[in-house]
MMTF fields as JSON, N, C-alpha, C and O atoms, coordinates in Angstrom:
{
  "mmtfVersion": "1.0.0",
  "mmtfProducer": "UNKNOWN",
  "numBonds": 467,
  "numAtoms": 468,
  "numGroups": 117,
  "numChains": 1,
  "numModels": 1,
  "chainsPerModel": [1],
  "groupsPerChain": [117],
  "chainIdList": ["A"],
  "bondAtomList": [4, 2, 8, 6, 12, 10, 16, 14, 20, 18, 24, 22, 28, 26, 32, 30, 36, 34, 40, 38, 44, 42, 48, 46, 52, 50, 56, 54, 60, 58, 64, 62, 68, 66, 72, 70, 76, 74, 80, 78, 84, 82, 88, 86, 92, 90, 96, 94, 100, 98, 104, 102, 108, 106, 112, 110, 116, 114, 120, 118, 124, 122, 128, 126, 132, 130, 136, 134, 140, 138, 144, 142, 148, 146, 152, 150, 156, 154, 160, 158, 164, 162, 168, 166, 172, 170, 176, 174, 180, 178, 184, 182, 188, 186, 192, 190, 196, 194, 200, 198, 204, 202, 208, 206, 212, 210, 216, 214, 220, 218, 224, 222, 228, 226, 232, 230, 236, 234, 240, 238, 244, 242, 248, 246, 252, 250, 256, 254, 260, 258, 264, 262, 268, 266, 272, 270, 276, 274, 280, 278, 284, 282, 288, 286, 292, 290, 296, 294, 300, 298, 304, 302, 308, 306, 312, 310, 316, 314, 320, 318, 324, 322, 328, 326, 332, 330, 336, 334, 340, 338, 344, 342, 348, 346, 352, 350, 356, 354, 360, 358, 364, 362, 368, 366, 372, 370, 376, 374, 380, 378, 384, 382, 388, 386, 392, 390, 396, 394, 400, 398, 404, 402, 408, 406, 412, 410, 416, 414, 420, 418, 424, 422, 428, 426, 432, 430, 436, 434, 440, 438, 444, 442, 448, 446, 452, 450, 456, 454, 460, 458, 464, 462],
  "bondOrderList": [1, 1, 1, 1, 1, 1, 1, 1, 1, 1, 1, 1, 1, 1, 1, 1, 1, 1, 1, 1, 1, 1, 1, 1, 1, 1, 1, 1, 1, 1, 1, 1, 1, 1, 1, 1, 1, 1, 1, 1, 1, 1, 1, 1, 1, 1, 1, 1, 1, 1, 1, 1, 1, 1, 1, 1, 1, 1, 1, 1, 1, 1, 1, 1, 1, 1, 1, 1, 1, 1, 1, 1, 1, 1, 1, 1, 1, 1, 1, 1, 1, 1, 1, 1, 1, 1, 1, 1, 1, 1, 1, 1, 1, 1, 1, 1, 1, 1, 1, 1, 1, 1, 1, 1, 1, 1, 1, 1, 1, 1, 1, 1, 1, 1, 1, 1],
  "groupList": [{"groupName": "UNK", "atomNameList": ["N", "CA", "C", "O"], "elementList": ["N", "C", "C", "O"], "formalChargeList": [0, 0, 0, 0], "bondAtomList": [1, 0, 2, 1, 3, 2], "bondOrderList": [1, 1, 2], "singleLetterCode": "X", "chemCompType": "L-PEPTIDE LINKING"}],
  "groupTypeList": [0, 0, 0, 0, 0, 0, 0, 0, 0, 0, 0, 0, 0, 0, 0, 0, 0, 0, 0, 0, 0, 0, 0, 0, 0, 0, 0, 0, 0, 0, 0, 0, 0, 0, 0, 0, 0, 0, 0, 0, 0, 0, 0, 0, 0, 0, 0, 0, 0, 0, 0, 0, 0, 0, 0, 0, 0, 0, 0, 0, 0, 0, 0, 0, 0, 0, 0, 0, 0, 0, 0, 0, 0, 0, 0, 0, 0, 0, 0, 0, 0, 0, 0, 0, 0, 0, 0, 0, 0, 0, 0, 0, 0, 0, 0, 0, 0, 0, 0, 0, 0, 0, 0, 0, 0, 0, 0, 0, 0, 0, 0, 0, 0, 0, 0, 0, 0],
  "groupIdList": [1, 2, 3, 4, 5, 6, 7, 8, 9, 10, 11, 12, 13, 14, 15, 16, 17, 18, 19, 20, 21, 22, 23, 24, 25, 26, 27, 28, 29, 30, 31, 32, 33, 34, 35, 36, 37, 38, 39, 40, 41, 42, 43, 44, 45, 46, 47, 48, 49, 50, 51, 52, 53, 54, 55, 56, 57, 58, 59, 60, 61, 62, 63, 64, 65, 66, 67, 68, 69, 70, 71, 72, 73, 74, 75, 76, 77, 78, 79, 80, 81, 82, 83, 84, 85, 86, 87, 88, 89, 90, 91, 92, 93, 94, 95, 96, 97, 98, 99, 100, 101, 102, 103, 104, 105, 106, 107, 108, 109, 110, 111, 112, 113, 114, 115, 116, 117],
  "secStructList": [7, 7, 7, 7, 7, 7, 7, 1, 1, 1, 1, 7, 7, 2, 2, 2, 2, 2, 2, 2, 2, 2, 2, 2, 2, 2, 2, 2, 2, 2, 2, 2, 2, 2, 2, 2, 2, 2, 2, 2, 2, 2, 2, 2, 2, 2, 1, 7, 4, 4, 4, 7, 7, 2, 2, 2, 2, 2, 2, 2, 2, 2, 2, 2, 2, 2, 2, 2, 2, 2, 2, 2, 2, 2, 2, 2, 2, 2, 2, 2, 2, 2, 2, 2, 2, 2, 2, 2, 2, 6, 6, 2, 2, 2, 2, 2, 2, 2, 2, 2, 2, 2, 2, 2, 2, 2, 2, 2, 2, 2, 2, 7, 7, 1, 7, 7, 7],
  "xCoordList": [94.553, 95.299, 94.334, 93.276, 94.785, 93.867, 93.685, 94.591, 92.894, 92.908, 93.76, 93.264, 94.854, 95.073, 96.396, 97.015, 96.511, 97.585, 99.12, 99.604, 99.448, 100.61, 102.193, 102.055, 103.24, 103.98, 105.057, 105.156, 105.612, 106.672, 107.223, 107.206, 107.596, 108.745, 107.295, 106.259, 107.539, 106.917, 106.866, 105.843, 107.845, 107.601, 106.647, 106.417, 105.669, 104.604, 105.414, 106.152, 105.355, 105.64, 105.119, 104.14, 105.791, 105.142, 103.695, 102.956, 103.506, 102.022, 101.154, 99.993, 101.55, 100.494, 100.174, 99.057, 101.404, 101.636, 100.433, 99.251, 101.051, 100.142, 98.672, 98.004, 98.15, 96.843, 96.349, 95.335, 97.028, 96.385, 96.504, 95.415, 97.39, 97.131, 95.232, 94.211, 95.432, 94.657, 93.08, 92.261, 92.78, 92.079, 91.307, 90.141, 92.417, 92.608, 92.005, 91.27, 92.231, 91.54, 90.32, 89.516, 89.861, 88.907, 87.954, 86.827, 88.391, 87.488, 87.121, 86.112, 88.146, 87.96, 87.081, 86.03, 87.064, 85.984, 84.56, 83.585, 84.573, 83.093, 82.612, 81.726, 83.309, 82.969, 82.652, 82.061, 83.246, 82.69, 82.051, 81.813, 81.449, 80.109, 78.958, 78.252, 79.158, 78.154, 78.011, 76.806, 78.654, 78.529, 78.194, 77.811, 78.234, 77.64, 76.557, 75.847, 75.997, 74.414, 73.735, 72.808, 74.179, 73.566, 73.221, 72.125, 74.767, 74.092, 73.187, 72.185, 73.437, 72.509, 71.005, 70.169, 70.852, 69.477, 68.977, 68.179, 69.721, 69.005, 68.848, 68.106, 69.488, 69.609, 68.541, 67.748, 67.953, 66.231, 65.551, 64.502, 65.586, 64.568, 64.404, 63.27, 65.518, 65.288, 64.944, 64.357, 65.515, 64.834, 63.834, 64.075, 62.837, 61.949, 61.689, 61.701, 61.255, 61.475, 61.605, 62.514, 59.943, 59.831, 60.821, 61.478, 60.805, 61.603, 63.169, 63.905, 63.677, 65.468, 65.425, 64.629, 66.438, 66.853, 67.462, 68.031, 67.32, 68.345, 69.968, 70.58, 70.358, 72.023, 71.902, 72.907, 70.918, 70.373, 70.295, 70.845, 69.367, 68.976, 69.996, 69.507, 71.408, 72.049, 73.361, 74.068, 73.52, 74.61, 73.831, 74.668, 72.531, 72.221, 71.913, 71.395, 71.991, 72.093, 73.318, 73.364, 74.638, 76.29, 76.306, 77.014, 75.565, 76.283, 75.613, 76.41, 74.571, 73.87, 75.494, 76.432, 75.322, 76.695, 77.776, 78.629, 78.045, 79.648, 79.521, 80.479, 78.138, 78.003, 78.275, 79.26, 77.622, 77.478, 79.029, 79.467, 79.877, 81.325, 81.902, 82.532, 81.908, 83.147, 82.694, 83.556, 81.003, 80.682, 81.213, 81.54, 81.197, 81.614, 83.396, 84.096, 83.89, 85.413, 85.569, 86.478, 84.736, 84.818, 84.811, 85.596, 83.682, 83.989, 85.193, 85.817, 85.409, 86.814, 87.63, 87.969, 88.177, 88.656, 89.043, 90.131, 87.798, 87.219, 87.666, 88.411, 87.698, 88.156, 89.578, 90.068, 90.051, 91.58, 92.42, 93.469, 91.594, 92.289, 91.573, 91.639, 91.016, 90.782, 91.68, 92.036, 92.03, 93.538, 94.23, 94.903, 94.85, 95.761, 96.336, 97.479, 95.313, 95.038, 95.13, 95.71, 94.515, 94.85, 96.601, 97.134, 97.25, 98.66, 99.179, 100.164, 98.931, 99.543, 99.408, 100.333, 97.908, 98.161, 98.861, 99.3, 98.899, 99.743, 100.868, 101.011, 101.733, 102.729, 103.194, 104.225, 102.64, 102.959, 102.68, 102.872, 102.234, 101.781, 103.339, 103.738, 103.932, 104.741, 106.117, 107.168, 105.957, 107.319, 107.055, 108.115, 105.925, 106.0, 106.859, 107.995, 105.885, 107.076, 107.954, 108.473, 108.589, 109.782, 110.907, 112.135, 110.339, 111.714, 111.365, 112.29, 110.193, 110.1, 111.075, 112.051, 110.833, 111.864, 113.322, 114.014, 113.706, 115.104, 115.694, 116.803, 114.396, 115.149, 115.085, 115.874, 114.043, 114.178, 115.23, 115.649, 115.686, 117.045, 118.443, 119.357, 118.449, 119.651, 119.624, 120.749, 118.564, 118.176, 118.746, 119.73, 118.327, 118.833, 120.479, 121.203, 120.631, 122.374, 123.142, 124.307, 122.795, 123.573, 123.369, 124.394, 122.666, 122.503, 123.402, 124.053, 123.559, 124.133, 125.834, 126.557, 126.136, 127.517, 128.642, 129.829, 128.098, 129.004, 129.497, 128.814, 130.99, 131.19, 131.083, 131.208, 130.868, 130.027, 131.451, 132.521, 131.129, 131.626, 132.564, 132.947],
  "yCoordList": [111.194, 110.438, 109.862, 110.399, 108.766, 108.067, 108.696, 109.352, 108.552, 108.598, 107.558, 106.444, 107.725, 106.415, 107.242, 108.246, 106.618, 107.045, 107.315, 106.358, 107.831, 108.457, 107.658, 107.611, 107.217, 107.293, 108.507, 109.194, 108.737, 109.74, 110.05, 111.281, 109.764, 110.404, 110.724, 110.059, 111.698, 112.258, 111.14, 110.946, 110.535, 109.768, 108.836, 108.541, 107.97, 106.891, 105.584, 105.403, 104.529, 104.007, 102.76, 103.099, 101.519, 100.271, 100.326, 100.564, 99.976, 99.733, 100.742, 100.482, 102.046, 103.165, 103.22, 103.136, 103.373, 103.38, 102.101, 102.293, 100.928, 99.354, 100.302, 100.202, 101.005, 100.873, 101.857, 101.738, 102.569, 103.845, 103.379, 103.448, 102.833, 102.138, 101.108, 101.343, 100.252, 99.333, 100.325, 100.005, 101.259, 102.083, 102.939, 103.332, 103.088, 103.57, 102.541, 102.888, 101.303, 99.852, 99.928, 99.705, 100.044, 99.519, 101.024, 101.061, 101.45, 102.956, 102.9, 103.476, 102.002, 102.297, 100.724, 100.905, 99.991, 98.472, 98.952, 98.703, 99.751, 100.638, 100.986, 100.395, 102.101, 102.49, 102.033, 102.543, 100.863, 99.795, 99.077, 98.275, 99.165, 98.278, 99.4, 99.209, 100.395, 101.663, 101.73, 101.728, 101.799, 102.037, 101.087, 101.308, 99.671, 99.009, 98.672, 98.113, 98.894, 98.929, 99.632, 99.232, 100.503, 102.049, 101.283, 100.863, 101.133, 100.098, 99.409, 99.567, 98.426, 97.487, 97.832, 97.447, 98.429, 99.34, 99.684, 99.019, 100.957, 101.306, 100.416, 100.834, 98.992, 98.096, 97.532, 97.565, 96.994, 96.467, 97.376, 97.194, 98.344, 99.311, 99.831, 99.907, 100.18, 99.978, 99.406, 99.682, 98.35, 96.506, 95.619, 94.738, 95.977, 95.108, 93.865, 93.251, 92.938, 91.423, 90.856, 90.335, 91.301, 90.325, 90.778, 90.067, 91.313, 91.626, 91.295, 91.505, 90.763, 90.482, 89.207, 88.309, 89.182, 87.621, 86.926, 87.46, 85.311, 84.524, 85.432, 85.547, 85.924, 86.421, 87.59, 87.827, 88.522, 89.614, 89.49, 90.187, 88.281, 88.379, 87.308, 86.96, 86.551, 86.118, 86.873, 86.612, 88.288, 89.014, 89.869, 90.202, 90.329, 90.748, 90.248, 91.059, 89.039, 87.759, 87.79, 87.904, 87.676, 87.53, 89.199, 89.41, 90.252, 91.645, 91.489, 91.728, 91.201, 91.259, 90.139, 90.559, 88.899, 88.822, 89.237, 88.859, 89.856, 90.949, 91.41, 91.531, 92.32, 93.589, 92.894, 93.336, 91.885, 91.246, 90.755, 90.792, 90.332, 89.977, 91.193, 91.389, 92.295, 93.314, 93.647, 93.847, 93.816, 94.695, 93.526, 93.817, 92.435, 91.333, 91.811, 92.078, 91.866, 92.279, 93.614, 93.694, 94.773, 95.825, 95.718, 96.163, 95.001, 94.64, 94.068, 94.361, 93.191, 92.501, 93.381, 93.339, 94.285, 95.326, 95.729, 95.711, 96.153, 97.283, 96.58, 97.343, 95.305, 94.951, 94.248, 93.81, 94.162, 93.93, 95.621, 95.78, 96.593, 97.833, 98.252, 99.466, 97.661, 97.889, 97.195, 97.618, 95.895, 95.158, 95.735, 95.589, 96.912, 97.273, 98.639, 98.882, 99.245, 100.374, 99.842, 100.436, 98.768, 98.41, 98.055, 98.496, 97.556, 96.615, 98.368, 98.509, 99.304, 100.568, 101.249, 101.871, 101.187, 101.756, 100.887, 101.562, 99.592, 98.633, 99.096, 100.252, 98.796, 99.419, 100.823, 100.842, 101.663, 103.108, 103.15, 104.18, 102.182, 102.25, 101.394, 101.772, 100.711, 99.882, 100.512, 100.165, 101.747, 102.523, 103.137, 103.239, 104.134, 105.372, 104.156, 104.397, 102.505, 102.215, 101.968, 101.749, 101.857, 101.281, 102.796, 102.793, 103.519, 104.989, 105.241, 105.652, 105.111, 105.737, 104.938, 105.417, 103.635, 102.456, 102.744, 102.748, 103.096, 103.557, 104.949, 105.332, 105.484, 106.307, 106.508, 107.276, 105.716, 105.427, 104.774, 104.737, 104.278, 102.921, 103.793, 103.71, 104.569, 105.364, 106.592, 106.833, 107.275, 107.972, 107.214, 107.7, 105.851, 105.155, 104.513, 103.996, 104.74, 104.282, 105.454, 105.256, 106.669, 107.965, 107.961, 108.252, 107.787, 108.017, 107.165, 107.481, 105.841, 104.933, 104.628, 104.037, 105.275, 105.41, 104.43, 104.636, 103.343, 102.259, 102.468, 102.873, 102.048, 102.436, 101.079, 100.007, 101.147, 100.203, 98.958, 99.297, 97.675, 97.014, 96.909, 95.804],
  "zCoordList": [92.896, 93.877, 94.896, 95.224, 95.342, 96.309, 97.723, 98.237, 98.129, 100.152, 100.586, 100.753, 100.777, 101.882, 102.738, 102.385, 103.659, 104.735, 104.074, 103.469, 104.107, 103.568, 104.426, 105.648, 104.026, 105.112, 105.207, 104.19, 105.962, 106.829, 105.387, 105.404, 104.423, 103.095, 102.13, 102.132, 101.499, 100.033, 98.91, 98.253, 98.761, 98.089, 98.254, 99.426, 96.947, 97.555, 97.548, 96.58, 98.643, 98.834, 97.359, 96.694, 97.021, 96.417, 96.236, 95.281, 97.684, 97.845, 97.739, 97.42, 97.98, 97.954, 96.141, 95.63, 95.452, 94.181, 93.865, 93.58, 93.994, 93.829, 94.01, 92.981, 94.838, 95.4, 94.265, 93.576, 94.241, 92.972, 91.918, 91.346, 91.19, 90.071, 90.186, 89.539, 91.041, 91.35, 91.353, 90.491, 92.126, 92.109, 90.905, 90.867, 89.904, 88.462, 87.638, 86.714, 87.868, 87.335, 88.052, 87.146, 88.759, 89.349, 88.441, 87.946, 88.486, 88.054, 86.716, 86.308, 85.721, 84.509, 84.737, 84.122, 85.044, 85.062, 85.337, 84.628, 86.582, 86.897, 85.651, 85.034, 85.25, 83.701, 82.37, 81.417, 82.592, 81.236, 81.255, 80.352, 82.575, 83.547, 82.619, 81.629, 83.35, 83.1, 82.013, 81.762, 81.089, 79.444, 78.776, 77.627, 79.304, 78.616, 78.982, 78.146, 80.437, 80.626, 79.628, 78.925, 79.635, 78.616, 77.495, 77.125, 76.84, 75.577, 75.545, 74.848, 76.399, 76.319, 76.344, 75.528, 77.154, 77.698, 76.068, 75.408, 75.634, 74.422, 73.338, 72.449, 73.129, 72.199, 72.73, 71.79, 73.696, 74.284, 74.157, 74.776, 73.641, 73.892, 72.364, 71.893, 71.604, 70.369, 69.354, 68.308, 69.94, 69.162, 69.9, 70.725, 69.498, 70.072, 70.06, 68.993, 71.85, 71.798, 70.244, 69.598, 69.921, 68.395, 67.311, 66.55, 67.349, 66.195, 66.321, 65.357, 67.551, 67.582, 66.997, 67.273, 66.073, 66.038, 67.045, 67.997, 66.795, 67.854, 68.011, 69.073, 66.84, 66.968, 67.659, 68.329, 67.751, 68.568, 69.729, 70.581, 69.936, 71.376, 72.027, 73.102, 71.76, 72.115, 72.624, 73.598, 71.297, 71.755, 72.932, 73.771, 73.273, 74.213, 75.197, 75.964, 75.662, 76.501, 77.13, 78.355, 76.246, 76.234, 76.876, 77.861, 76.318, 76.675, 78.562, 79.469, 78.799, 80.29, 80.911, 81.588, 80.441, 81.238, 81.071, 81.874, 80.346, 80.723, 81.27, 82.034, 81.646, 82.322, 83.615, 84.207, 84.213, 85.658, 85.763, 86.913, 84.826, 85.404, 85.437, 86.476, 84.471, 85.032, 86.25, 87.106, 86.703, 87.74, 88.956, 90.107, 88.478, 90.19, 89.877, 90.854, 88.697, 88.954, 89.65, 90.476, 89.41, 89.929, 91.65, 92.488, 91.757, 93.514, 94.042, 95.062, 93.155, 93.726, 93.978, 95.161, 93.319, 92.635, 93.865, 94.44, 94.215, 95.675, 96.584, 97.199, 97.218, 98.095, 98.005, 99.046, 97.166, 96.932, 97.346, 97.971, 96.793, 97.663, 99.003, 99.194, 99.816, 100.698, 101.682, 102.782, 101.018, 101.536, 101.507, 102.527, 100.504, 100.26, 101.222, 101.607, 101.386, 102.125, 103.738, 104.647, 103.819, 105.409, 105.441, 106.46, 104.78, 104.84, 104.676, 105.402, 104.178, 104.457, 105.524, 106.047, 106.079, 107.003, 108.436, 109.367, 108.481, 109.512, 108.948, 109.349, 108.231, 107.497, 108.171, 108.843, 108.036, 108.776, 109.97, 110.616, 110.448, 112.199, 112.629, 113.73, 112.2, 112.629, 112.306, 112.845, 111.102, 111.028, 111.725, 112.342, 112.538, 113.567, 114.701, 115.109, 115.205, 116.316, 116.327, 117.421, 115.329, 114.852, 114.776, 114.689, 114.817, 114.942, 116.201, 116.901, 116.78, 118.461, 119.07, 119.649, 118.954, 119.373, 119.583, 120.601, 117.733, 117.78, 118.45, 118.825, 118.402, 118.847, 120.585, 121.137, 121.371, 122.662, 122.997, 124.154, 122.166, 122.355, 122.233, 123.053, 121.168, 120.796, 122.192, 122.63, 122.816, 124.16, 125.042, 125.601, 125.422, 126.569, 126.455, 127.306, 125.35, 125.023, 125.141, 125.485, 124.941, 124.982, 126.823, 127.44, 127.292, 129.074, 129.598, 130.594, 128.912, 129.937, 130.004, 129.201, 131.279, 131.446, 131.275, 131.525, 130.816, 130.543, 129.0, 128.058, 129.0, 127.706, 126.917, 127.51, 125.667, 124.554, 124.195, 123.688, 124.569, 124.01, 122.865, 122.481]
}
């Protein structure tokens, strides 16, 4: 489960849900970043310059840029839940004022001796 601010009910809200999923993506993109460095790594290191063919050294050309787009998706990733995590925690800052409110309002309506319209 993620770190992020919780609101007032047990249950996760949309967005908390949205963020852990999102988080869960972002984790498994990291990972297929990582694993395919690896590959790649031991495929240059196993096959030497001279010896790769053009189809060799093209799929290992094509594999260096995958690796560089999932890892720029992985950032995105990262900062699309860092959006997400802020709009939760404004989100829960605005339900704590939003019941102090009501319930300062429902306080000052029980005091006031006029009877209600």
């Amino acid at each position: 489960m993620s770190q992020h601010p919780s609101s007032s009910s047990s249950a996760p809200t949309p967005l908390e849900q949205a963020l852990d999923q999102n988080e869960s993506v972002k984790d498994a993109v990291e990972n297929s970043a990582d694993e395919l460095l690896v590959i790649n790594t031991v495929l240059k290191h196993k096959i030497p310059g001279h010896v790769q063919t053009d189809e060799v050294a093209q799929a290992l050309q094509k594999g260096d840029e995958l690796e560089s787009r999932i890892q720029e998706s992985a950032e995105n990733l990262a900062q699309v839940n860092e959006a997400l995590a802020q709009e939760i925690a404004d989100r829960a800052d605005l339900e704590r004022e939003l019941a102090a409110t009501k319930a300062a309002l429902a306080q000052a309506q029980s005091q006031d001796p006029r009877p209600a319209d």
